[in-house]
N, C-alpha and C positions, 0 to 999 in steps of 0.2 A: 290145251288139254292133253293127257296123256297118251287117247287113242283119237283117230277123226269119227266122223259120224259114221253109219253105214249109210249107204246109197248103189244107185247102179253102174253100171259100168260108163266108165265116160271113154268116148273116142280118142285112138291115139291123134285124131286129125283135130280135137278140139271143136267141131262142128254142131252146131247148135242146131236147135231145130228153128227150121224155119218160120211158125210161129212166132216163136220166141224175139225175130230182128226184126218183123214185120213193124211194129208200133217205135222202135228204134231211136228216130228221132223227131220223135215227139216228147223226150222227156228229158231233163238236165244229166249228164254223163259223167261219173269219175271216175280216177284213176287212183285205184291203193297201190300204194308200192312197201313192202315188206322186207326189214332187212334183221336178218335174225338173229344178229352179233349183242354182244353185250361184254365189259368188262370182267364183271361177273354174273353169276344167277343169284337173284336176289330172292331168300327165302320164301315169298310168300305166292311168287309169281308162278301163274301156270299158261303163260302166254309158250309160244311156238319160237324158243331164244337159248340160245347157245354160246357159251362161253369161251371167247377166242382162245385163252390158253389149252383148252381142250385139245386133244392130239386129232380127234376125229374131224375139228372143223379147221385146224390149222392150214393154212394156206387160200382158204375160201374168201378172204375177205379180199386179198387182191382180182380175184377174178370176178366177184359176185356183181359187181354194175354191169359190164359187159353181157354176163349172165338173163340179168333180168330185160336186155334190152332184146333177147333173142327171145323172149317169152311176150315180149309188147311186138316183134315181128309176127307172132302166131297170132297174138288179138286181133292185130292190124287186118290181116286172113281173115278171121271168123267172121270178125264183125262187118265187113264189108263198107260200103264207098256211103253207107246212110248216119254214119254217127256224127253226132253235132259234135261242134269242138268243145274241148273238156271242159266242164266248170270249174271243178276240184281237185286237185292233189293231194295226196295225203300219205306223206313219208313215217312210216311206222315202224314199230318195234317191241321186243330189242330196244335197241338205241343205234340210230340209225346214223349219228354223229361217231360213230366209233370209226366209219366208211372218210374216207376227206371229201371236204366239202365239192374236190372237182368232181369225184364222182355222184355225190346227191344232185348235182348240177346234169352232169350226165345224163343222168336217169331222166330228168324233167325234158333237158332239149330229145330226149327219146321220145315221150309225148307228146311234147307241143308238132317235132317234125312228121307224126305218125297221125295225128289226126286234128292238131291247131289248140290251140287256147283261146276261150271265151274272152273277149274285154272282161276286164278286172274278173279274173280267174282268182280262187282261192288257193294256195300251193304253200302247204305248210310240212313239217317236218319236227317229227318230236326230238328232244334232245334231254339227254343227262347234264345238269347245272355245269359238274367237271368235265363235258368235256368241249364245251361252248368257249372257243376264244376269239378277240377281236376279229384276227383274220378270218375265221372261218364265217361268223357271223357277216360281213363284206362281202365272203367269196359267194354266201347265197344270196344275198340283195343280190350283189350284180348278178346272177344266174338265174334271176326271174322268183326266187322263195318270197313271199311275203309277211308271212307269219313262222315263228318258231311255239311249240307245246313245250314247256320245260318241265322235270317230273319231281319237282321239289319235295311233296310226300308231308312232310314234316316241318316245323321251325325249331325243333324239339330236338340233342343230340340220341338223346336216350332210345326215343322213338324211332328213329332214323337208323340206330343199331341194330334194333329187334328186326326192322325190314332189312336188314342189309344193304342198306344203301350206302355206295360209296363214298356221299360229297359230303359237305359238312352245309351249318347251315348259310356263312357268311359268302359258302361259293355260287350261292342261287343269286343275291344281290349283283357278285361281279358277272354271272351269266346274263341279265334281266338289263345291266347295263350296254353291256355288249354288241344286246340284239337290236336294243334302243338306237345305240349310236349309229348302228349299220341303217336304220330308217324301218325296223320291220315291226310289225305288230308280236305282243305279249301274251301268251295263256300259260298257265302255272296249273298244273295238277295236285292237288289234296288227297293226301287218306286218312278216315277218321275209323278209330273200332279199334287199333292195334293193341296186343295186349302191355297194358302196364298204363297206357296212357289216359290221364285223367281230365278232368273236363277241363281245367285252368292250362294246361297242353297244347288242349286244341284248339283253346280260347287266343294263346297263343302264337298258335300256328296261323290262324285266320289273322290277327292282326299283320303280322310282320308280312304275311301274301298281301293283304290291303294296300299296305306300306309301300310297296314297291310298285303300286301302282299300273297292274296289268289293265290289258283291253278284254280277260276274260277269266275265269275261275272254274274248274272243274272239284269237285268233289267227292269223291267216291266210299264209300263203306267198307271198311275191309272185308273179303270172305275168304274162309281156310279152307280152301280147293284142296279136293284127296290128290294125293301126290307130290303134294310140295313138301319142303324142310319147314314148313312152317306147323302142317298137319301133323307130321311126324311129331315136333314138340308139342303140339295143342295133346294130342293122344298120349303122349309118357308125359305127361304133368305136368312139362319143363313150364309151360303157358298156358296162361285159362283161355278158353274160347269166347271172341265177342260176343257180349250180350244187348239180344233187340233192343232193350232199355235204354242202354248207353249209346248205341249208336241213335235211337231217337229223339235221343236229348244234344246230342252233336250234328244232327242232322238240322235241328230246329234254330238251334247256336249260328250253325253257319245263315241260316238262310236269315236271319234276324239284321246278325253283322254287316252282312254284304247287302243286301238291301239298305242299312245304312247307311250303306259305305257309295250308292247309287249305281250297284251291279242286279239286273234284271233276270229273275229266272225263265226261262225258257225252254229246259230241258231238267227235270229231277234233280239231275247232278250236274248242270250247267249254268254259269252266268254267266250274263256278258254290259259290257259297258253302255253296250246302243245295240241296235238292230244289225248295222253294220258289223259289230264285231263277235257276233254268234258263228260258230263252228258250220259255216254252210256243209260242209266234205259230211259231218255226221248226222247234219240235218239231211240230204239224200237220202243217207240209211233210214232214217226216221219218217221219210215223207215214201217210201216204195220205187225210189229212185235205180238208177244202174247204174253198174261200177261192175270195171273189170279189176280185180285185183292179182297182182303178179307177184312170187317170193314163193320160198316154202311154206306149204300149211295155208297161204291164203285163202279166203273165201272170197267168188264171185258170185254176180245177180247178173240177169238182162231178164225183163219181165217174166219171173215165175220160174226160173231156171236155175238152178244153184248150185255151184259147183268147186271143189276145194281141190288143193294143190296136194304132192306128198308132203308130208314131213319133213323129213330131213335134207339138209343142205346138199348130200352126197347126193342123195335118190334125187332132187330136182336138178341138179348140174346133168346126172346122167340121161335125163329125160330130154332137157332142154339142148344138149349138144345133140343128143341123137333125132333132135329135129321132132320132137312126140313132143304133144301136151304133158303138161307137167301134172296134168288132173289127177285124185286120187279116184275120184267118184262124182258122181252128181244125184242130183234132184229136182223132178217137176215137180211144181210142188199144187195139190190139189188147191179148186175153188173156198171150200173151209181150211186149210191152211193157210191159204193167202188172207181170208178174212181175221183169223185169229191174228196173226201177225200186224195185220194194217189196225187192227184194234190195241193190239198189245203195246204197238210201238207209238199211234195216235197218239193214245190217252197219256203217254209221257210227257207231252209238248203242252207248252203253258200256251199256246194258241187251239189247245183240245182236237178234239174230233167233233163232227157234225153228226147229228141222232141216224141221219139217212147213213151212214156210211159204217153204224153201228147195224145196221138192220131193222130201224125203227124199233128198240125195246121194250119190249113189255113196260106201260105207263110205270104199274106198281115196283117194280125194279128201278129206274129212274127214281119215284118218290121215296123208296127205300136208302138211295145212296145219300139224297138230298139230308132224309131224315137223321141220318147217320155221321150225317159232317163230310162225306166224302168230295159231295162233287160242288161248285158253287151253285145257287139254285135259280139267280138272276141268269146264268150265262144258259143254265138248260130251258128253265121257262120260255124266255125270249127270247133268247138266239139259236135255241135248240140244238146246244153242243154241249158237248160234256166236257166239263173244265176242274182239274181237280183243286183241292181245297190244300191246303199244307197239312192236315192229317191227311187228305187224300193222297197225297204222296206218299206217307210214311207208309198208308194201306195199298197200293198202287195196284199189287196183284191181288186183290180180295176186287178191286171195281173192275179190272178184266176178266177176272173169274164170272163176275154175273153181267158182264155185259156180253160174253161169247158164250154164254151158255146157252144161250136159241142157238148157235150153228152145232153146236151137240145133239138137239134136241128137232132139229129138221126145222 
């Protein structure tokens, strides 16, 4: 996003409150790793990403592994001698393939040596289709990666234009082959909503991702974030703005197809082939897990605590040589904050939330969602969890809205 949140003042020493490490390791641990490069800025994105030709971040990309491994020496500090070994990894971006694969490789043996790696740890790494080649795809197998995210977007060229996306569509196929032969697992990211494209597009788009036969499918909705090149044409008419409609009818398309296709939802925008090959690193996020995240602009958790990096590439080199947290701010975050959240992010999960954990709802509320198509009514009755419906989905923040509204209301 353009600015970070506000919050309070976070220590130059990175120091947590003690609270906060107590419960420690008692819960599954990740590690985000951030790398903010990219070819170029693709119109629509308001991720924390910079484009190497840029004079400002020139030269950054040779020193930035080394970088971030001086920012996993200060976790290694904070967090002290009680963290379990990491479950997850999770190389983000940007495009974090822009970096050579020695140093993605790098960054991970900075982990595993800093606090160990879980038996069959998740370590994944997203990648742009171009810039995925045999070699590299090798150099992360043998370097411990197990899965690759490829940001395919489109099967469409048209579509792929208006996003700015560099690759074409037949360079996702030789990417998807690639990672295959190296021995690693498949996730292919979708965006549906972009303007121009129509529903035989994304009909499109869903087969040819099927086609190729990943272990996992993400799906996402486009939104025209204020700030990007893409708002600026939504706003001067060059482009219409997505409409709920259309995006609900490509929402419902996808989830039809791939269920077909024998990919399981378990997150909104998520399927996956089996249980094994769901996104463990985002289920953490989703279940109120920790993760320390390290890069510019990062966000990190450790129970209730939350706290983000600077921006810019310049400002966290300067922080992190000077031996300071790279923090911009933090946040404890209150008892009903945490509630809203573990609700908000619960009720995404096709494994729902349990009624206790909502705050035992007012019945009539429950039978309201039920009456309304939202929630299934077998999984509330009996099992006393709330599990959403596939309009429940499409409505997802209308059933967080009335299920958090008792922590409003005391």
């Amino acid at each position: 996003p353009p600015t970070l949140p506000p919050g309070a003042p976070a220590p130059s020493s990175g120091k947590l409150p003690p609270e906060a490490l107590r419960r420690l390791g008692e819960r599954v641990f990740g590690v985000y790793l951030h790398v903010p490069y990219c070819r170029v800025r693709c119109g629509y994105c308001d991720f924390n990403t910079y484009a190497v030709s840029t004079a400002e971040v020139s030269g950054g990309v040779e020193e930035y592994a080394a970088l971030v491994l001086r920012e996993l020496d200060l976790a290694h500090r904070v967090l002290g001698p009680d963290v379990p070994p990491v479950s997850t990894v999770f190389v983000g971006g940007g495009t974090p393939t822009m970096l050579p694969g020695t140093d993605l490789v790098a960054m991970l043996d900075g982990v595993r040596s800093r606090w160990g790696l879980a038996p069959g740890a998740e370590v994944t790494t997203e990648a742009n289709p171009d810039t995925v080649t045999p070699p590299l795809a090798h150099t992360l197998a043998s370097g411990g990666f197990t899965r690759v995210s490829l940001g395919m977007q489109s099967a469409v060229p048209s579509v792929l234009a208006t996003l700015d996306r560099t690759h074409d569509p037949a360079g996702v196929a030789r990417a998807v082959a690639a990672v295959r032969d190296a021995g690693l697992q498949v996730s292919l990211d979708l965006i549906y909503g972009t303007p121009g494209e129509t529903l035989d597009d994304w009909r499109r788009s869903l087969e040819e991702a099927i086609s190729l036969d990943p272990d996992h499918i993400s799906a996402y909705a486009l939104t025209v974030e204020p700030g990007t090149k893409l708002a600026v044409r939504v706003a001067r008419g060059e482009l219409p703005m997505p409409q709920d409609d259309d995006e609900a009818d490509k929402y419902e398309l996808a989830d039809e197809l791939l269920a077909a296709a024998g990919f399981q939802w378990y997150e909104i925008s998520n399927w996956a082939r089996s249980t094994e090959a769901q996104c463990r690193h985002n289920l953490g996020y989703w279940r109120d897990g920790d993760w320390w995240a390290a890069g510019p602009g990062a966000h990190s958790h450790v129970d209730g605590v939350r706290w983000w990096n600077v921006k810019h590439p310049t400002a966290y080199r300067d922080k992190v040589l000077a031996g300071h947290s790279p923090a911009a701010a933090r946040e404890i975050l209150t008892p009903t904050q945490r509630f809203d959240e573990r609700v908000l992010l619960g009720v995404r999960l096709a494994e729902g939330i349990s009624l206790d954990q909502v705050g035992d709802p007012d019945p009539a509320v429950v039978a309201g969602l039920i009456a309304d198509g939202l929630i299934d009514p077998a999984t509330a009755l009996r099992h006393k969890r709330i599990r959403l419906t596939r309009r429940g989905r499409l409505l997802a923040d209308t059933v967080v809205g009335q299920l958090t509204s008792r922590s409003e209301t005391g």
